[in-house]
N, C-alpha and C positions, 0 to 999 in steps of 0.2 A: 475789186477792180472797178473799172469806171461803169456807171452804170445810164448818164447823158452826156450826151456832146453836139455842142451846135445843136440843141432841138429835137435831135435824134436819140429815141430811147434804144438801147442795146439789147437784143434780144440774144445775143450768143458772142460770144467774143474765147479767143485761143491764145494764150502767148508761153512761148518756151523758151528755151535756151540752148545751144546748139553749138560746141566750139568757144564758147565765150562769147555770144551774141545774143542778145534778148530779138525776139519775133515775133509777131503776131496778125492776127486778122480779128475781123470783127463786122458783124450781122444788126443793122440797125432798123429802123421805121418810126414813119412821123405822119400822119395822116392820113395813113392810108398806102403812103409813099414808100419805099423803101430802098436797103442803101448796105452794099459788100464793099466792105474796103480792108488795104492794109494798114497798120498801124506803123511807126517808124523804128525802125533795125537799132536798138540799144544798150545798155549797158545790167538795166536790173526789167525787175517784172512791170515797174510803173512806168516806166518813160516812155512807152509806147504813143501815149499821145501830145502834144503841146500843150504850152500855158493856156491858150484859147481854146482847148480843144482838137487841135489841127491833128493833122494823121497825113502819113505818106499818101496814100493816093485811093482812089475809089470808084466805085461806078453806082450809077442814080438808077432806079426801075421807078418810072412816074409816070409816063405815060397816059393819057385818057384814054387812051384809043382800047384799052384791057383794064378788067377788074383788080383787084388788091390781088384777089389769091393768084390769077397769072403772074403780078408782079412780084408779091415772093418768090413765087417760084422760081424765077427768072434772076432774083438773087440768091438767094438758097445754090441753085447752079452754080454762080460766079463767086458763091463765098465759099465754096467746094475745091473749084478752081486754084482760088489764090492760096487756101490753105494747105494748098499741096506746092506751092511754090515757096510759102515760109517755112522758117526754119523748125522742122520737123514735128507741126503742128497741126496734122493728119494723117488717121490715124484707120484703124479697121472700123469702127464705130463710129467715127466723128459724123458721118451723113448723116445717122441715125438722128445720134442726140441733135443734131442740129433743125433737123423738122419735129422733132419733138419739141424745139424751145420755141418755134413758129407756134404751134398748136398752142401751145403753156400760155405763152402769149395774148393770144387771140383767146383763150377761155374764159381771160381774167383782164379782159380789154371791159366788160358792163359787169359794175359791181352785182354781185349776188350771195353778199353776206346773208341775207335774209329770209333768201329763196329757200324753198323746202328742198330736201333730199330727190336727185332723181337719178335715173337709170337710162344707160346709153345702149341703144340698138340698130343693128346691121343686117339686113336680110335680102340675099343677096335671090336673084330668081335662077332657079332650078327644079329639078323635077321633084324633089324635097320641100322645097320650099326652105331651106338651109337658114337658122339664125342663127349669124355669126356672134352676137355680144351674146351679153352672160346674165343681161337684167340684174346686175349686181348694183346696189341701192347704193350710190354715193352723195358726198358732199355737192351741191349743182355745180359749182366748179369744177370739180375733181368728171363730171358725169360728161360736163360739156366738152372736159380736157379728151376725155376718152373719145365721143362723140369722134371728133377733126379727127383723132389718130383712125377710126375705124375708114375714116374718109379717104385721108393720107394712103391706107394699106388697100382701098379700093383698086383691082384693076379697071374697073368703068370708070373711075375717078380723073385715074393716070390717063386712059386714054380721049376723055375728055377734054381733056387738057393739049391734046393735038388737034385740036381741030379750030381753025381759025374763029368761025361761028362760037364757039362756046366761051375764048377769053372775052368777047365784048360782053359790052354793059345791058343788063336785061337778057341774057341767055340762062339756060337753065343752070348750069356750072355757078356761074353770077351770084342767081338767088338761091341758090342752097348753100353756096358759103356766106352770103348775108343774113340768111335766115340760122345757121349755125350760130356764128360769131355774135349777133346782137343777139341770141336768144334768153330770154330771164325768167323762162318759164317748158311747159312743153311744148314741143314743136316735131314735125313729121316733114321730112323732106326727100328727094329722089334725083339721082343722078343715071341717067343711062338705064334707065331698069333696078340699078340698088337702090333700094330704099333704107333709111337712117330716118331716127329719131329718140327724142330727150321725153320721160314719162314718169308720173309719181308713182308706178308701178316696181316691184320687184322684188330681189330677194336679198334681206340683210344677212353676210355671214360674219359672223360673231369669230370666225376663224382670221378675219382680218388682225386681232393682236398678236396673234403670232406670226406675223410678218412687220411689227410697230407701226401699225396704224391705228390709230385710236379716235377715230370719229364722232365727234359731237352729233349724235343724232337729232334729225328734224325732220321728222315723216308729216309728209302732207295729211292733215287729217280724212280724207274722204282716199286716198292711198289704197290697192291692193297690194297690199305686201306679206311677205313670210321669211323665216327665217333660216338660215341654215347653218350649224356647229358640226365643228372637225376636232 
């Protein structure tokens, strides 16, 4: 399916068929910008959008006045919205997978072919001191992917996110999802009391091919890591 239009890279896009009607929506972003719109009501899976691109209708989250990750959100919302309005292309999961593709996104927004293996963690404050991640040593994409998702599942996160103070620019919300998203290396950040962070630390499980993953390993050489088999 289409994967630019006008500018805008497609970070999620749905189309079905319903009655003999092709339908869809679609999740995009462009600088930071970002953009829920519907596609146009058709005939097959591809004609959703025009020769130039063009699409039935849309709404823009651009705003200076809020950070990027407020304005995803604020689309993520609206592209939630209209997919319940096309033709029957939401679904029990689709919220899911659709902040997942935000996250995927944004993981692999600063190249990190080269980067060493790291490990994503969540520690949430309690009388425990509770680590939520697993320190499980991934590709630094795959690490960073994980990272935003730990973020995403944050309740201090979600509730940040209501409070007028925290979408502007230079609030703490602000710089831990810029310190996230740009990051190409380790990094340690704090939202509300959770603390998250990216580390050459952890633990390789060799149990990962029996799930088909097969990971090119690149452990940091000065690395504490171990291994673990299932």
């Amino acid at each position: 399916m289409t994967t630019k239009i006008q500018g805008w890279t497609i970070v999620h896009q749905k189309r079905t068929e319903w009655r003999g009607v092709y339908d869809g929506v679609f999740l995009g972003e462009c600088d930071g910008r970002w953009i829920a719109g519907r596609m146009y009501q058709g005939k097959s899976m591809t004609d959703g959008f025009g020769e130039g691109g063009e699409w039935w209708y849309s709404n823009r989250y651009e705003s200076d006045f809020e950070h990027e990750a407020n304005r995803a959100l604020r689309a993520l919302r609206e592209y939630i919205r209209l997919s319940k309005l096309a033709a029957d292309c939401w679904d029990g999961i689709f919220d899911q997978r659709a902040g997942e593709a935000i996250d995927r996104h944004w993981a692999n927004r600063v190249p990190l072919d080269g980067v060493h293996d790291m490990s994503a963690a969540w520690v949430h404050p309690d009388l425990t001191g509770d680590v939520r991640g697993s320190h499980h040593m991934l590709p630094a994409a795959e690490a960073k992917y994980e990272l935003l998702q730990y973020m995403r599942r944050s309740h201090a996160v979600s509730e940040a996110f209501r409070e007028v103070a925290q979408i502007r620019h230079g609030s703490e919300l602000h710089k831990a999802y810029e310190t996230a998203i740009e990051a190409a290396g380790a990094v340690r950040l704090s939202v509300a009391g959770d603390r998250f962070s990216l580390s050459y630390d952890g633990t390789y499980n060799d149990g990962d091919e029996h799930w088909g993953r097969t990971w090119h390993r690149k452990p940091h050489p000065d690395a504490r890591v171990s291994r673990v088999t299932h």
